[in-house]
C-alpha positions as CSV (number, residue, x, y, z in Angstrom):
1,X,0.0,0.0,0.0
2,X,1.6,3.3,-0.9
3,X,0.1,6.5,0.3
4,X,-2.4,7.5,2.9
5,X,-5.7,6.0,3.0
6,X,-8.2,8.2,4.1
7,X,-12.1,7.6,3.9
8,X,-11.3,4.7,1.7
9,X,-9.1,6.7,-1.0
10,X,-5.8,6.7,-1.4
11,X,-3.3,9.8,-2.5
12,X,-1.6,9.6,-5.1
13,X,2.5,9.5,-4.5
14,X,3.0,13.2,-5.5
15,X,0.5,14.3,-3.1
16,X,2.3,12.5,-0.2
17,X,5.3,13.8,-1.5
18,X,3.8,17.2,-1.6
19,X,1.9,17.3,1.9
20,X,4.7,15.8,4.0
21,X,7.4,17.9,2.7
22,X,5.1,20.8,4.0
23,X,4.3,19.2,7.3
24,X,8.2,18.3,7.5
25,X,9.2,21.9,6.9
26,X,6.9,23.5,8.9
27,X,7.6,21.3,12.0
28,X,11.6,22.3,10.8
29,X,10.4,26.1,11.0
30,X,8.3,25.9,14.3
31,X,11.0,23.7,16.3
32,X,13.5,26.6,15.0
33,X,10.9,28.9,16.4
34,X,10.4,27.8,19.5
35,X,14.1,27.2,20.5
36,X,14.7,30.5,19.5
37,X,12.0,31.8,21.6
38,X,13.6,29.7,24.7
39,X,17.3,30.2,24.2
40,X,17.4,34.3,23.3
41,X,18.1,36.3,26.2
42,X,16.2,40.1,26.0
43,X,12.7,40.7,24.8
44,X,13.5,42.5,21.5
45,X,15.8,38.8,20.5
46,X,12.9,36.7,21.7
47,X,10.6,39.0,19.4
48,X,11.7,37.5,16.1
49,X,11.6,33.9,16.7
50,X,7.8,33.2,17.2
51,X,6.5,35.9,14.7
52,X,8.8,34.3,11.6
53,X,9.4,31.0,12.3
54,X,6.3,30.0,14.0
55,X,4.5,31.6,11.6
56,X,6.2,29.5,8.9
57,X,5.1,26.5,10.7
58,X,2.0,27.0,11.2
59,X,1.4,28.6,7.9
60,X,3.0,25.3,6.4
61,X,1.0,23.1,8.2
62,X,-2.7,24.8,6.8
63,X,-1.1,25.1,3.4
64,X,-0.8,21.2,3.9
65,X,-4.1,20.8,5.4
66,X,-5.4,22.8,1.9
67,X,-3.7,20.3,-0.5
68,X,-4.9,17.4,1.4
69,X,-8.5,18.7,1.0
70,X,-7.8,19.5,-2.5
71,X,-6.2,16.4,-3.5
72,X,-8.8,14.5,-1.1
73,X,-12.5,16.0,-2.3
74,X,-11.6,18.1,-4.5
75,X,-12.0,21.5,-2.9
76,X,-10.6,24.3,-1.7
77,X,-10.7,25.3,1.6
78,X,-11.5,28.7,2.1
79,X,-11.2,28.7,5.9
80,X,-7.7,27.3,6.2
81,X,-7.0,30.1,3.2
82,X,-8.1,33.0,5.8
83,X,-6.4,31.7,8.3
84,X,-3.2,31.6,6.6
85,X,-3.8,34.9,5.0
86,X,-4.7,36.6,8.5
87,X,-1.8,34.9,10.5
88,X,0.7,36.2,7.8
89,X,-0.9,39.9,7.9
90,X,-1.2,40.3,12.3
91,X,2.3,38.6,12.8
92,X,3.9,41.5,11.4
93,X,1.9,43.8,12.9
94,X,2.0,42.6,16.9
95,X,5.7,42.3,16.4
96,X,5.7,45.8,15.6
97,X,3.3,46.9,18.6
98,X,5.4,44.8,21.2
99,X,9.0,46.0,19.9
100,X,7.3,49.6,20.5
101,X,6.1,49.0,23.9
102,X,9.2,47.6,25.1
103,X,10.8,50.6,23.8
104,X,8.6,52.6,25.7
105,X,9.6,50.4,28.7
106,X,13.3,50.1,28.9
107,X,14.8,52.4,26.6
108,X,15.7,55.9,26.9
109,X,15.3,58.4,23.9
110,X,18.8,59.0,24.2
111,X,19.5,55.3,23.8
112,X,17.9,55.0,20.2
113,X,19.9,56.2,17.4
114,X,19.4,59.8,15.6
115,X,16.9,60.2,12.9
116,X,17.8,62.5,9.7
117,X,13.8,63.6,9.4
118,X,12.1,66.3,10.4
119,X,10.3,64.3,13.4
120,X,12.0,62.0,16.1
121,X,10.8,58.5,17.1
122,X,7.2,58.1,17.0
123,X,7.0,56.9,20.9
124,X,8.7,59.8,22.4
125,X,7.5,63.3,20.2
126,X,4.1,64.1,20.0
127,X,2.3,63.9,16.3
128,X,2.8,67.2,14.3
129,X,0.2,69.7,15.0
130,X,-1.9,70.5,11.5
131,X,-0.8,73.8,11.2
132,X,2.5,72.8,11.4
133,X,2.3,69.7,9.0
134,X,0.7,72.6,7.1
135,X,-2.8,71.6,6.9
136,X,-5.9,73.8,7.7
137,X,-6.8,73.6,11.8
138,X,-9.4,71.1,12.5
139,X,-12.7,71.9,14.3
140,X,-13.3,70.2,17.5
141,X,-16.3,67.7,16.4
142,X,-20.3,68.8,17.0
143,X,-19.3,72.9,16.1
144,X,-20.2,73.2,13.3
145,X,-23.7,74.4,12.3
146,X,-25.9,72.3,9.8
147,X,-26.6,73.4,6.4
């Protein structure tokens, strides 16, 4: 018997092939991941290991789940699709809110290097006023009168 059997059908050898080489490298990626994420010392280190690596894995690991489907009945799954998609857009994105709360936290604005722009680092000046950015002021909500 070659392949898995499965509700009395059998892959074919390409689609074995196909979903453990994705189940293999995602594992490879969320081991990596996860050892990263216990042997890095600071927070900022520690950061990077879970929101690439892990992400990898467990992005590998739904794109596997979709070929089996596929391959399987014939479908595609649009909820393992989502998943994948969301996981790879909010990884990025809570990495991003963490690193800047933990330089809130622990670092000084002295400790961060200079910036060539017009404005410093985002956690430490306030946003540009309007009428500086040079935009028109804008009205306090409910002042104005209706039409």
């Amino acid at each position: 018997m070659i392949g898995i059997e499965i509700a009395g059908s059998e892959l074919e050898p390409w689609a074995d092939i196909v979903i453990s080489a994705c189940l293999v490298i995602s594992g490879i990626f969320g081991l990596v991941g996860s050892f990263g994420l216990i042997k890095l010392q600071d927070a900022m280190q520690r950061l990077h290991a879970p929101t690439k690596a892990t992400t990898l894995g467990v992005g590998g690991v739904l794109i596997a789940s979709m070929i089996h489907l596929w391959v399987t009945l014939g479908k595609i799954s649009f909820h393992e699709l989502l998943i994948t998609l969301f996981l790879f857009l909010t990884a990025p994105i809570i990495a991003n809110f963490i690193a800047k709360a933990f330089m809130a936290r622990n670092l000084e604005q002295g400790d961060l290097p200079g910036v060539d722009g017009e404005y410093g680092w985002s956690i430490y000046d306030d946003p540009p006023l309007p009428e500086a950015a040079g935009d028109p002021p804008v009205e306090p909500a409910g002042t104005r009168e209706p039409h």
